[in-house]
PQR file with spaces between the fields and no chain letter, atoms N, CA, C, O and H, PARSE charges and radii, in Angstrom:
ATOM       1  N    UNK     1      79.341  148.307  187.238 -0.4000 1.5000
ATOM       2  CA   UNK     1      80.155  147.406  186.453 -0.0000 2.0000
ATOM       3  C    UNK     1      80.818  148.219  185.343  0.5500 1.7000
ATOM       4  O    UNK     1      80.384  149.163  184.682 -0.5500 1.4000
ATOM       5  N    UNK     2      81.729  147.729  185.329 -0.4000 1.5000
ATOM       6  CA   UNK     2      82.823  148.596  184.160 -0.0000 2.0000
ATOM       7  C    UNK     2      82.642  147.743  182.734  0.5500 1.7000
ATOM       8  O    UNK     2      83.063  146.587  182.759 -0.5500 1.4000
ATOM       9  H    UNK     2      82.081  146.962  185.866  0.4000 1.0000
ATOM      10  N    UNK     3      82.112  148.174  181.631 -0.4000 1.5000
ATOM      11  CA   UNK     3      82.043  147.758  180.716 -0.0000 2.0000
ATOM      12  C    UNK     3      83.308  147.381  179.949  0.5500 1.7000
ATOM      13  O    UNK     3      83.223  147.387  178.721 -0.5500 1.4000
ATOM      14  H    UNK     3      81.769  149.113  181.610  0.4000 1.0000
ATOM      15  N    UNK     4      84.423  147.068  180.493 -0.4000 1.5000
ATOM      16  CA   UNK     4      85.513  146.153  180.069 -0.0000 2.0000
ATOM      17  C    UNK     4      85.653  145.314  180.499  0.5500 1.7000
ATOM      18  O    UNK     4      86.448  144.430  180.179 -0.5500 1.4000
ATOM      19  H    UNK     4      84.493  147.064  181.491  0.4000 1.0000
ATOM      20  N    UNK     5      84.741  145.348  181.565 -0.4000 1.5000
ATOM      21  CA   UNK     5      84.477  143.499  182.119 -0.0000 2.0000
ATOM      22  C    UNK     5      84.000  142.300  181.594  0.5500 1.7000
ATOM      23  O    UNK     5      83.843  141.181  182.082 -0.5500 1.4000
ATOM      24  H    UNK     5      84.095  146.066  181.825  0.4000 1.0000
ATOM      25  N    UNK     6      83.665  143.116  179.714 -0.4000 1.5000
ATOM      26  CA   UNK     6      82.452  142.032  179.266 -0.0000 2.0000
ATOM      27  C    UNK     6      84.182  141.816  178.174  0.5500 1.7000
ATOM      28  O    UNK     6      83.958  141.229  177.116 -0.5500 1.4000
ATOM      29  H    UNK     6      83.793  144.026  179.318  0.4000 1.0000
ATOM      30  N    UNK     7      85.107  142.065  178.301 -0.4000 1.5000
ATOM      31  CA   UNK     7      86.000  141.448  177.912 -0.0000 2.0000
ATOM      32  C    UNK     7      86.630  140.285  178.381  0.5500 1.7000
ATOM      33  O    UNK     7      87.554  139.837  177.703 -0.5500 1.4000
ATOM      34  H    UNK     7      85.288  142.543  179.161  0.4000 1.0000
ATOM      35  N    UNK     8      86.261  139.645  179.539 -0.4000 1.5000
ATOM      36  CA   UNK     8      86.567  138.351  180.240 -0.0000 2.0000
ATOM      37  C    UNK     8      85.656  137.705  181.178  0.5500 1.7000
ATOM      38  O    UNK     8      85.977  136.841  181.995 -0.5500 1.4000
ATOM      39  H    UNK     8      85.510  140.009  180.089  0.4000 1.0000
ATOM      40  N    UNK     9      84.379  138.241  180.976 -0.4000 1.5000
ATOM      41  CA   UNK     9      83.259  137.482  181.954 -0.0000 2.0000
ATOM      42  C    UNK     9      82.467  136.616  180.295  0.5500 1.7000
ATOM      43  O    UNK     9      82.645  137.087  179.172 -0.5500 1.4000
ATOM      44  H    UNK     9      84.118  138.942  180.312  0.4000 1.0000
ATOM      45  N    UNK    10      81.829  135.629  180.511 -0.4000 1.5000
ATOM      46  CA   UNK    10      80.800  134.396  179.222 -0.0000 2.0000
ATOM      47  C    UNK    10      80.060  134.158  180.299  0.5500 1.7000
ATOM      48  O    UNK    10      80.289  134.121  181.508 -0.5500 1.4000
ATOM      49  H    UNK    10      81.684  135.246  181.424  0.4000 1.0000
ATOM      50  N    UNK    11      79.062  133.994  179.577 -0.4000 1.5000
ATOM      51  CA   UNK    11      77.653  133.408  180.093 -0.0000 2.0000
ATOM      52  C    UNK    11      78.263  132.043  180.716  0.5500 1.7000
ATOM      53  O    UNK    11      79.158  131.519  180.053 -0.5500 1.4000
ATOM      54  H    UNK    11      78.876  134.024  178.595  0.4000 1.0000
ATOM      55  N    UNK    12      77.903  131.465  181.825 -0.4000 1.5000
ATOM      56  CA   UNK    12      78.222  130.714  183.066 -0.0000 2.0000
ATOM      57  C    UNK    12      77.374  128.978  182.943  0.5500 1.7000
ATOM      58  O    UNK    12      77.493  127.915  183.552 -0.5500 1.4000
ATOM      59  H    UNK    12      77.176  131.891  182.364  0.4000 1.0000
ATOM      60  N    UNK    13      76.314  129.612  181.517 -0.4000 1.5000
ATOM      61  CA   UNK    13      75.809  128.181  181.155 -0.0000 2.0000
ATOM      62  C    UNK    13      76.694  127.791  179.527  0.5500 1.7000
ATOM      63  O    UNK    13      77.198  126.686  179.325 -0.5500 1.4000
ATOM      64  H    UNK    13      76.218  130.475  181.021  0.4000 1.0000
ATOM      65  N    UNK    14      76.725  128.774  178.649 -0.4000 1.5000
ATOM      66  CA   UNK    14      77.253  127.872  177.656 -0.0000 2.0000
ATOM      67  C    UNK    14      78.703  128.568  177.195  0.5500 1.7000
ATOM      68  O    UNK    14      79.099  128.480  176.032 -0.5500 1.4000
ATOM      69  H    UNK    14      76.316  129.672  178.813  0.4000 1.0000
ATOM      70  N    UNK    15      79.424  129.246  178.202 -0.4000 1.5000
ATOM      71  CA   UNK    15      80.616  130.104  177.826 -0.0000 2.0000
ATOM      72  C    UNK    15      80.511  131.050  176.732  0.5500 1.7000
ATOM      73  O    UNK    15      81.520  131.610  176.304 -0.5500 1.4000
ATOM      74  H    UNK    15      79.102  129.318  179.146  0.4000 1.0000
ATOM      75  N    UNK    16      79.152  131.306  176.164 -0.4000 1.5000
ATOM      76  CA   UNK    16      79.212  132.063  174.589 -0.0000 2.0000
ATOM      77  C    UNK    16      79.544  133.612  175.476  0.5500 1.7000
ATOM      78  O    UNK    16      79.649  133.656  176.702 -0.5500 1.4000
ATOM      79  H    UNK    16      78.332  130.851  176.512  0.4000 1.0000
ATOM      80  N    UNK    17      79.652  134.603  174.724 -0.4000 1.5000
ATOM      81  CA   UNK    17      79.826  136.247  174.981 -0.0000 2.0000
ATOM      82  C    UNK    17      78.980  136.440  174.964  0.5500 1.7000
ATOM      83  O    UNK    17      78.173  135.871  174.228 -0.5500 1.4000
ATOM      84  H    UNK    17      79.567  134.567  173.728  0.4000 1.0000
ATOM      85  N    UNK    18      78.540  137.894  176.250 -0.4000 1.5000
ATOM      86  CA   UNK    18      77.477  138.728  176.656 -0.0000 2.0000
ATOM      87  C    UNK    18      77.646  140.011  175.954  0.5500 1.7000
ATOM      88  O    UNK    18      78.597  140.740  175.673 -0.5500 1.4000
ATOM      89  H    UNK    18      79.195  138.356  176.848  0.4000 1.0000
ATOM      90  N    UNK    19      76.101  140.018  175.738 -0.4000 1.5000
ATOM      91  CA   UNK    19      75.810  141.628  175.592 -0.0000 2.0000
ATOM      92  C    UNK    19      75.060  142.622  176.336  0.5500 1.7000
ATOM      93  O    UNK    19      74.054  142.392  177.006 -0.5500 1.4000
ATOM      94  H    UNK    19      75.329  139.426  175.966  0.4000 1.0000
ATOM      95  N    UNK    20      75.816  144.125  176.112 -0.4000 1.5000
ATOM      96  CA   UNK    20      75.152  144.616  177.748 -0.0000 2.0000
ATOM      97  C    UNK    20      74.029  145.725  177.063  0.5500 1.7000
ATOM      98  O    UNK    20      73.951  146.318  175.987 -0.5500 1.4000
ATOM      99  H    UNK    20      76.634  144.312  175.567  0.4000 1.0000
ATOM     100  N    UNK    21      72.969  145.637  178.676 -0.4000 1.5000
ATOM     101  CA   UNK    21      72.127  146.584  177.825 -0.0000 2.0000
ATOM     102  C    UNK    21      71.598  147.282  179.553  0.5500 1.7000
ATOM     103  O    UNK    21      70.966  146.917  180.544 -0.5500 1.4000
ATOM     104  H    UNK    21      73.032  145.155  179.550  0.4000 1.0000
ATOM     105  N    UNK    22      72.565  148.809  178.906 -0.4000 1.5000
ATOM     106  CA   UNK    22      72.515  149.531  179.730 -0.0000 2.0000
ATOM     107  C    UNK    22      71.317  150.192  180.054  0.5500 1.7000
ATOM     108  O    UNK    22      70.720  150.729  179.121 -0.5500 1.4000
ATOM     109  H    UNK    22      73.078  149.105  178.101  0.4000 1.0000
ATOM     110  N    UNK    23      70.610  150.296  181.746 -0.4000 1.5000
ATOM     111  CA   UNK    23      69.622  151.074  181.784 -0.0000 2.0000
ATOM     112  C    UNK    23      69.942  152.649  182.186  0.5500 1.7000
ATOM     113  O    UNK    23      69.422  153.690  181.786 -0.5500 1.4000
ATOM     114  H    UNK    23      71.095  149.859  182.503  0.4000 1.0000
ATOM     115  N    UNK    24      71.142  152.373  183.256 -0.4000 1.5000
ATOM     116  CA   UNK    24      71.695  153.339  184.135 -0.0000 2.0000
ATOM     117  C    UNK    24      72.868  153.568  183.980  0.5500 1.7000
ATOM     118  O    UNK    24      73.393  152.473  183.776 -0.5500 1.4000
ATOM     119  H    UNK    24      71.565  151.527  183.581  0.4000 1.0000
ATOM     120  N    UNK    25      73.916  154.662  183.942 -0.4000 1.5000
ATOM     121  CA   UNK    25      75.407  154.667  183.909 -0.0000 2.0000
ATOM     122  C    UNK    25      75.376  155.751  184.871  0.5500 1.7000
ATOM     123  O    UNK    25      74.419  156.518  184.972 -0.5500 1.4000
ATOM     124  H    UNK    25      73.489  155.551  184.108  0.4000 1.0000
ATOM     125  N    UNK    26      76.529  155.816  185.646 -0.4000 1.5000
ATOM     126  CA   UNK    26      77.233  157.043  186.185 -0.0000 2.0000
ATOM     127  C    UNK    26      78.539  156.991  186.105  0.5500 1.7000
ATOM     128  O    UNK    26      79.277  156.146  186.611 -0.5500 1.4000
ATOM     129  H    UNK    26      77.307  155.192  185.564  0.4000 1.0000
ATOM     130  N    UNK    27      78.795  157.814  185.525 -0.4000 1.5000
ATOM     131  CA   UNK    27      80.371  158.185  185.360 -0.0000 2.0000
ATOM     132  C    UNK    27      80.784  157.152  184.207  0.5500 1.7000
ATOM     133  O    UNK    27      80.252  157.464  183.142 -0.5500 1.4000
ATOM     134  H    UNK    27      78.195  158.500  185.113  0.4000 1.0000
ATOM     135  N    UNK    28      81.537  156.080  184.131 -0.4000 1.5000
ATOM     136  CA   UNK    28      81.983  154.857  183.290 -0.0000 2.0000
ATOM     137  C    UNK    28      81.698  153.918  183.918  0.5500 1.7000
ATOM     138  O    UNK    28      82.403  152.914  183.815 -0.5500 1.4000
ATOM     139  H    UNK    28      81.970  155.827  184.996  0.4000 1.0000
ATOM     140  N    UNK    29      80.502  153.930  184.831 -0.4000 1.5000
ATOM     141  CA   UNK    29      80.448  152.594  185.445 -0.0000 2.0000
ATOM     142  C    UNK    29      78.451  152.340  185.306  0.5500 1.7000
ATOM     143  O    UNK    29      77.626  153.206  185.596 -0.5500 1.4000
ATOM     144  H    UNK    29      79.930  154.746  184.914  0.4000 1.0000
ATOM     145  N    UNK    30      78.083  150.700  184.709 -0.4000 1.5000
ATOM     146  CA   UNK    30      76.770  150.222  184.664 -0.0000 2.0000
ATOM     147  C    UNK    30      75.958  150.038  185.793  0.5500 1.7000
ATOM     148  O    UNK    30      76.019  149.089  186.575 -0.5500 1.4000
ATOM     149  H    UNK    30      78.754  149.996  184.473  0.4000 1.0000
ATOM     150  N    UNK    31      75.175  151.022  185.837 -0.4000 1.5000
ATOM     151  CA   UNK    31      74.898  150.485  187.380 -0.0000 2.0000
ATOM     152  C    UNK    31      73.561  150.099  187.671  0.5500 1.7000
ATOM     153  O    UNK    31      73.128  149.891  188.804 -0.5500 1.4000
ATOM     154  H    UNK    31      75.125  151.792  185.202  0.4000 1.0000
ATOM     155  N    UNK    32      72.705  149.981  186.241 -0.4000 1.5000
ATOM     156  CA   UNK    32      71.747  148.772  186.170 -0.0000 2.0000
ATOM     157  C    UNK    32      71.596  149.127  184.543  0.5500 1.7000
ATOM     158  O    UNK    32      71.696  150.055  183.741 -0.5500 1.4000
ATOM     159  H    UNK    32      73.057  150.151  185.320  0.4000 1.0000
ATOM     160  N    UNK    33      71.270  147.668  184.652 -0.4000 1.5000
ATOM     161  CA   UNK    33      70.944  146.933  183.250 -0.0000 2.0000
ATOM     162  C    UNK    33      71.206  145.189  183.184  0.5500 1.7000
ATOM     163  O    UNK    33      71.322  144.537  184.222 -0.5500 1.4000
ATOM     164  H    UNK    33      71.188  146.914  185.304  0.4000 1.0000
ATOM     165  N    UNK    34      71.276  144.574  181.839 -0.4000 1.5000
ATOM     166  CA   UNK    34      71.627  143.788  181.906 -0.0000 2.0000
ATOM     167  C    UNK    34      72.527  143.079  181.029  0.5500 1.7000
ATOM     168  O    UNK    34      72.840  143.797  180.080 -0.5500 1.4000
ATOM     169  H    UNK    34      71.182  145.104  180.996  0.4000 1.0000
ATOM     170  N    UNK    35      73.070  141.911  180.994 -0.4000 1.5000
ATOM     171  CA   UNK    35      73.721  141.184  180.734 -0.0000 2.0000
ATOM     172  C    UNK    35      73.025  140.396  179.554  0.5500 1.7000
ATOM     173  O    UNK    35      72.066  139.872  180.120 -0.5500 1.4000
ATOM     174  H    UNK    35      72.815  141.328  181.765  0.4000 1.0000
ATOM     175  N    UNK    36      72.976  139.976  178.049 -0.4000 1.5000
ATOM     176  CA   UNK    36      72.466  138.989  177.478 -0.0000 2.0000
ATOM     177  C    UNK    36      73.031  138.008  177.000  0.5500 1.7000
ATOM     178  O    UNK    36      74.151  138.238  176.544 -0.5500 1.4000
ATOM     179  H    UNK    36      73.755  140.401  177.589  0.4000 1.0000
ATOM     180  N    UNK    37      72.574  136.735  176.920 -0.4000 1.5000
ATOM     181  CA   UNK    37      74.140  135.969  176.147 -0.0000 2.0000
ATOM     182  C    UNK    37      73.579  136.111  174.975  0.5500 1.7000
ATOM     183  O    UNK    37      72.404  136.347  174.693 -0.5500 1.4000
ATOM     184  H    UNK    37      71.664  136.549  177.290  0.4000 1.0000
ATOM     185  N    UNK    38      74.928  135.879  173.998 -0.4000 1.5000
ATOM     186  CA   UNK    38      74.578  136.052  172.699 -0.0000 2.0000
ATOM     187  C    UNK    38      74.068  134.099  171.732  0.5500 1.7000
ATOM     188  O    UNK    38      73.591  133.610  170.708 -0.5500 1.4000
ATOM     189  H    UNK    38      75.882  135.688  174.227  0.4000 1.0000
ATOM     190  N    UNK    39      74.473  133.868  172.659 -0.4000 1.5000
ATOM     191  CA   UNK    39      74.024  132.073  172.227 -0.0000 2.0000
ATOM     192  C    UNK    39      72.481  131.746  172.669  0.5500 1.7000
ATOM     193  O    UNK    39      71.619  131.918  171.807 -0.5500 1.4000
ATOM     194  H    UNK    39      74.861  134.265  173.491  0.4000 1.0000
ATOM     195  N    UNK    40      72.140  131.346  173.795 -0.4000 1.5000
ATOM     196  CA   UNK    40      71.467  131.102  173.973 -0.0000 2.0000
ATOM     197  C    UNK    40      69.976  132.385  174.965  0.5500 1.7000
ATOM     198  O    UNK    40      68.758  132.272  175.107 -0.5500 1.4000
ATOM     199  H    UNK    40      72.840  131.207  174.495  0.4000 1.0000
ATOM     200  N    UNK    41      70.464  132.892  175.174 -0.4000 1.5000
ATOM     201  CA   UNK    41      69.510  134.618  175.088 -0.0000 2.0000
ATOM     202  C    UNK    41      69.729  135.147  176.701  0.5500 1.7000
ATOM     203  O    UNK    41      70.003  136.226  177.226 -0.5500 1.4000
ATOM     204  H    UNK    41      71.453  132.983  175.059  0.4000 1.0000
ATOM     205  N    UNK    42      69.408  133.562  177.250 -0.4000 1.5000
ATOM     206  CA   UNK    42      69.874  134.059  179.142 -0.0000 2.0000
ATOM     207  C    UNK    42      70.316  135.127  179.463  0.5500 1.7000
ATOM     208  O    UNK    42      71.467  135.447  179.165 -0.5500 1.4000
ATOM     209  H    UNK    42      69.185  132.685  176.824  0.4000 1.0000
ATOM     210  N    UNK    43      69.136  136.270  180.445 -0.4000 1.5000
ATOM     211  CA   UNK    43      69.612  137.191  180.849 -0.0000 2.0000
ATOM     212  C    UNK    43      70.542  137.472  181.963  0.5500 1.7000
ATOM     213  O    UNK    43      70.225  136.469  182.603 -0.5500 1.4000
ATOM     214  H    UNK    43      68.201  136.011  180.687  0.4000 1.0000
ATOM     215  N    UNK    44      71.401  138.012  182.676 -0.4000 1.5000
ATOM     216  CA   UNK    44      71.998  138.335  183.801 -0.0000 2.0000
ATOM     217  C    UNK    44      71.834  139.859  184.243  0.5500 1.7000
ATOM     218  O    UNK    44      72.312  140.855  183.700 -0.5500 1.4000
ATOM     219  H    UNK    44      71.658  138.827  182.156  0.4000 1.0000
ATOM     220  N    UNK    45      70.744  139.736  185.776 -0.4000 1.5000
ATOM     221  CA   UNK    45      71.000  141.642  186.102 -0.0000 2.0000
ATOM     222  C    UNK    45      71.619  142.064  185.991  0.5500 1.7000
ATOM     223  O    UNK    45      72.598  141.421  185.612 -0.5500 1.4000
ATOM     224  H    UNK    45      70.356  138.927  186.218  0.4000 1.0000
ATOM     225  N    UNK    46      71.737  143.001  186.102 -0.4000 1.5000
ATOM     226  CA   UNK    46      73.113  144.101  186.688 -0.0000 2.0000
ATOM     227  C    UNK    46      72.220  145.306  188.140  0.5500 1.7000
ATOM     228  O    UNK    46      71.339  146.153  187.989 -0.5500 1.4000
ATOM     229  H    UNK    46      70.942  143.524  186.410  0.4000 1.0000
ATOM     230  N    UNK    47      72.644  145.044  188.884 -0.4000 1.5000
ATOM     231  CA   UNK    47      71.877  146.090  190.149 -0.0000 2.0000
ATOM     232  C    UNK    47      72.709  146.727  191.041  0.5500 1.7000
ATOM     233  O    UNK    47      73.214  145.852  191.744 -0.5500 1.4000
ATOM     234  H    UNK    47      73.360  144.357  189.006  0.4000 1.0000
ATOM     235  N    UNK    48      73.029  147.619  191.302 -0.4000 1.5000
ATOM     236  CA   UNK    48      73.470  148.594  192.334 -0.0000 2.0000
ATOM     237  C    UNK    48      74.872  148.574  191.422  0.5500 1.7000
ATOM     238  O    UNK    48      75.656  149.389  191.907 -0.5500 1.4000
ATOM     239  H    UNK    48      72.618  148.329  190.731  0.4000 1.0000
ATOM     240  N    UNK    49      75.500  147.818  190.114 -0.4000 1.5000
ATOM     241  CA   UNK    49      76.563  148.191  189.638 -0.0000 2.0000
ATOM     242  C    UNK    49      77.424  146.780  189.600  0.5500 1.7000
ATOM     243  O    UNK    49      78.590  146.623  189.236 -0.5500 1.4000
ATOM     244  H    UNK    49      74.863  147.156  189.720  0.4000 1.0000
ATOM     245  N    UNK    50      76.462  145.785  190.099 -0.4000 1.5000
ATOM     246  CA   UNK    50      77.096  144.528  190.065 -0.0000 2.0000
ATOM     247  C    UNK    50      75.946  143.067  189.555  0.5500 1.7000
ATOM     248  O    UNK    50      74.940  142.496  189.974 -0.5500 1.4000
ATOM     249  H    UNK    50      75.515  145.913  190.395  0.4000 1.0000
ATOM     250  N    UNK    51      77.073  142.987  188.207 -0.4000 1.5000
ATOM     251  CA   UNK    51      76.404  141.855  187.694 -0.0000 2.0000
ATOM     252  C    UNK    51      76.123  140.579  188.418  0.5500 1.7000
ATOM     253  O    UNK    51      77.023  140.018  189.043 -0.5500 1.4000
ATOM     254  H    UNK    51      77.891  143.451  187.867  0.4000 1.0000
ATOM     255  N    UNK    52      75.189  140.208  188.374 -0.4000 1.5000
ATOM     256  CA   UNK    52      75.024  138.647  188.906 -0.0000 2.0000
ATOM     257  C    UNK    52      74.742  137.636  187.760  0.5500 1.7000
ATOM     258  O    UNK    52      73.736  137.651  187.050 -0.5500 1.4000
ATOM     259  H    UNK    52      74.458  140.663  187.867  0.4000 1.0000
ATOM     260  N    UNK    53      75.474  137.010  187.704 -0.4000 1.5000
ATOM     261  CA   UNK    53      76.068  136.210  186.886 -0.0000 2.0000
ATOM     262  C    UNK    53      75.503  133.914  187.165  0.5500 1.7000
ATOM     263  O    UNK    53      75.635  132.960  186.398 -0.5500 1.4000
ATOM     264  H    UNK    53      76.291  136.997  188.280  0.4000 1.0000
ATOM     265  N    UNK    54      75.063  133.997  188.265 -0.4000 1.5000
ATOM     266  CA   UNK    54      74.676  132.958  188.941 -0.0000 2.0000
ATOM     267  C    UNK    54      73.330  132.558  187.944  0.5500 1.7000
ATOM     268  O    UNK    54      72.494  133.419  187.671 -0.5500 1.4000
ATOM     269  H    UNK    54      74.956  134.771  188.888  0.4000 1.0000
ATOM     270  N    UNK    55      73.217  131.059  187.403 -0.4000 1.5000
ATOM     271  CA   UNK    55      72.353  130.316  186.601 -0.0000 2.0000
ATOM     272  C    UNK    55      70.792  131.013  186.790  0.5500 1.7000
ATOM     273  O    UNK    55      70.662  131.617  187.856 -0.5500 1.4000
ATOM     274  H    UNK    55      73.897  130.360  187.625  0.4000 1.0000
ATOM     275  N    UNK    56      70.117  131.008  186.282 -0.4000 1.5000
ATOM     276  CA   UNK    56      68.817  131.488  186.957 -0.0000 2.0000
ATOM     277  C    UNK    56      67.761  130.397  187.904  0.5500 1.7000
ATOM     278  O    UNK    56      66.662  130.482  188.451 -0.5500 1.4000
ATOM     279  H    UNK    56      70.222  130.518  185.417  0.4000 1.0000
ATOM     280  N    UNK    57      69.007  129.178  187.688 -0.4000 1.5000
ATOM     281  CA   UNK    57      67.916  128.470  188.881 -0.0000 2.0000
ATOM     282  C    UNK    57      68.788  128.973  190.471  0.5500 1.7000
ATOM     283  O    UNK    57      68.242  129.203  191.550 -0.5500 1.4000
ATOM     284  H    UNK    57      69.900  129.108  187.244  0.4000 1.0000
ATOM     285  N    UNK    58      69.866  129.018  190.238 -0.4000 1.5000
ATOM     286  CA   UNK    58      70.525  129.758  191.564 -0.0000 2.0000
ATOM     287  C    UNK    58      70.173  130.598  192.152  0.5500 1.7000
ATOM     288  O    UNK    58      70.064  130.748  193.369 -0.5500 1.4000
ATOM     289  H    UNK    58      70.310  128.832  189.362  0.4000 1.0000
ATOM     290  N    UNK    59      69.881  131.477  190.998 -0.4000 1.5000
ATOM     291  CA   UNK    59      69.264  132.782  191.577 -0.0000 2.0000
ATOM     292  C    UNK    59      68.192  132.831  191.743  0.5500 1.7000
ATOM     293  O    UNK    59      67.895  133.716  192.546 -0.5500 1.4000
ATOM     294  H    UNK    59      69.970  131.355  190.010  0.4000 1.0000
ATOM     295  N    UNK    60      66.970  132.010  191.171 -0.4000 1.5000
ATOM     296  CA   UNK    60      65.967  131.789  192.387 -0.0000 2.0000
ATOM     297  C    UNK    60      65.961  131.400  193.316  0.5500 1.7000
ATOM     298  O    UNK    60      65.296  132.157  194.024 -0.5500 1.4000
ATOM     299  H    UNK    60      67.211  131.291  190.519  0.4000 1.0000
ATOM     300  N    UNK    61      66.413  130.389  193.997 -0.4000 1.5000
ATOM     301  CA   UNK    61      67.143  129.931  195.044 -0.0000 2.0000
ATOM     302  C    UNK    61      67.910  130.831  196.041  0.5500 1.7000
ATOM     303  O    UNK    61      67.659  130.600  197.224 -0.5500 1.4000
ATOM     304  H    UNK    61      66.953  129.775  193.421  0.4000 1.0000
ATOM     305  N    UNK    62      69.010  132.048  195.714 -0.4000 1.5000
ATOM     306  CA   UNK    62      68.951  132.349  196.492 -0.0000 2.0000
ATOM     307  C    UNK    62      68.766  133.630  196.889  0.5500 1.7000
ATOM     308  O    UNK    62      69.505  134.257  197.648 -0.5500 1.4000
ATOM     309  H    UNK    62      69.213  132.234  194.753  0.4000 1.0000
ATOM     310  N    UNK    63      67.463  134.134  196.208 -0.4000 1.5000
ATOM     311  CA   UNK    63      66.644  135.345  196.534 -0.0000 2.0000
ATOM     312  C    UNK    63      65.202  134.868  197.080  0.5500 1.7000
ATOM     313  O    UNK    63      64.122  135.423  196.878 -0.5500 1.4000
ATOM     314  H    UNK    63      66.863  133.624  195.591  0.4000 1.0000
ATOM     315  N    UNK    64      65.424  133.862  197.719 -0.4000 1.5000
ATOM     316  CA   UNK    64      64.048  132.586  198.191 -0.0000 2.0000
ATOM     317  C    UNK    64      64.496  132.754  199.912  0.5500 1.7000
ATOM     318  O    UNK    64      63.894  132.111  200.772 -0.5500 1.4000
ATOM     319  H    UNK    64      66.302  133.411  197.883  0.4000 1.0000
């Protein structure tokens, strides 16, 4: 994930802005870490370089 993406992606439950918290980079691109909102705390992965962004009841659901 390209960290100018957090210039037009919001948290998907209350639209507030994310903050990223990088574990991994290569080159200019995130390729794990995560996503935090700054409102309400909800995390979002980041894995192989792509955020998932889906509610966390979704995403239990569909890693089930």
């Amino acid at each position: 994930m390209k960290e100018s993406l957090l210039d037009i992606i919001c948290c998907p439950l209350d639209k507030h802005d994310l903050e990223l918290e990088a574990i991994h980079r290569e080159d200019d691109e995130v390729m794990e870490g995560r996503l935090i909102c700054t409102e309400c705390g909800e995390e979002y992965p980041i894995e192989d370089g792509i955020p998932n962004l889906l509610p966390p009841d979704m995403r239990e659901e569909a890693s089930a």
